[in-house]
N, C-alpha and C positions, 0 to 999 in steps of 0.2 A: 701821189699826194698832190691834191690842188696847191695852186701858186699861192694863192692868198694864205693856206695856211701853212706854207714852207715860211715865208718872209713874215708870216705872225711868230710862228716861232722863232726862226731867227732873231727878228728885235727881241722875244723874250730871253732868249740865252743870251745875249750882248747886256740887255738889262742886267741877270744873274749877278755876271762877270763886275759891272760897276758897281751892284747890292754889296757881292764878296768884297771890293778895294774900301767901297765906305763902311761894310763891316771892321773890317781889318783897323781903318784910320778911326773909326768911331770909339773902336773897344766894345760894339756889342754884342758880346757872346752872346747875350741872351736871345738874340734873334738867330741864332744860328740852324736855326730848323728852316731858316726862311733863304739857305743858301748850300746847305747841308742834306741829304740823306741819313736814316736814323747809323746805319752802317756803313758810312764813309771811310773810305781809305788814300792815309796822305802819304806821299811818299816827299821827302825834302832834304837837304842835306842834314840839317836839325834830329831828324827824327823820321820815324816811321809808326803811324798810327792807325788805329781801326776803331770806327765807332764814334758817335758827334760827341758825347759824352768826355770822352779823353781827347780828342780835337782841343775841344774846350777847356778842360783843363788846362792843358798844354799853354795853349793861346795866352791864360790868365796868368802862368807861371812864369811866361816868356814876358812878359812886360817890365820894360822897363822905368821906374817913377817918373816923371817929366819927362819922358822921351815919346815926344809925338812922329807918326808918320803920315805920309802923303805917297799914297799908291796912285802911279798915271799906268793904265793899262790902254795898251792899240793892238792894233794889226793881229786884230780878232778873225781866227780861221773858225768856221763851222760845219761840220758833216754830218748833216740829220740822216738817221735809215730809222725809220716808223717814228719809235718812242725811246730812243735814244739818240746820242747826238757825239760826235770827236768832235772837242774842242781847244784851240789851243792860242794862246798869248803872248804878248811880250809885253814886260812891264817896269818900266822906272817906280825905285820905291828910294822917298828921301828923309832921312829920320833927320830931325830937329827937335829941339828946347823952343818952347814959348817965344816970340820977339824973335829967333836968330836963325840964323841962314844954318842951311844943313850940314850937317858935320858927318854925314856916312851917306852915299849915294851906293844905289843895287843898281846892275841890271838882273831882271830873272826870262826866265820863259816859264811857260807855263801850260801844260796839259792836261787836260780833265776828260772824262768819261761823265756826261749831261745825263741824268735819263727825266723823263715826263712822269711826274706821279699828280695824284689829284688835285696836289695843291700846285701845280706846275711845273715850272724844268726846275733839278736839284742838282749839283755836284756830287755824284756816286763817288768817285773816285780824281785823286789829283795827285801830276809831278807836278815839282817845284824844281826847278834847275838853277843853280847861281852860274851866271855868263861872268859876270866881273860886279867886284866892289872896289869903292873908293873911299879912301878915309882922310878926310881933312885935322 
């Protein structure tokens, strides 16, 4: 694989990864095709799902009314082989109310299975690991 298109890919899978956190803090399900494979597989302490469809649901069912978050994802690891990719994360997530400092801090990790489809790199497949929560 040329260099140029390792490190295009690359930033496009690091892109994915912040689409997915503002997905998440946004509430856009509906763009979830745009972060998702049609047969997505989550695996979380939560739940274990197949398919963006009930992803999605899920996602919609888990909200909580005035409860906004704020996903900081880093220390993004990537292993491109062709048209697939291991990918894996660590991420600060801080749920708060409108106006007020956070009242539940996560850490998680996080690993995914990227693959390349037409419309570009998608999350086939993802853990979700809880390392530690905090509840003020």
């Amino acid at each position: 694989m040329a260099a140029d298109t390792l490190v295009a890919d690359r930033i496009e899978i690091a892109d994915l990864f912040a689409r997915y956190a503002r997905l998440l803090d946004e509430k856009r399900w509906d763009d979830a095709d745009t972060i998702f494979t049609d047969d997505v597989a989550v695996h979380s302490p939560r739940a274990q799902l197949r398919g963006i469809d009930k992803v999605v649901d899920y996602m919609r069912q888990a909200e909580v009314e005035g409860e906004h978050t704020q996903h900081m994802t880093n220390d993004l690891l990537v292993n491109i082989d062709g048209d697939q990719a291991a990918a894996a994360a660590n991420s600060l997530v801080y749920f708060y109310r409108e106006g007020r400092s956070p009242h539940q801090t996560s850490g998680l990790r996080t690993a995914c299975t990227v693959v390349r489809t037409a419309a570009g790199w998608r999350i086939s497949e993802t853990r979700i690991m809880l390392a530690w929560i905090r509840k003020d």
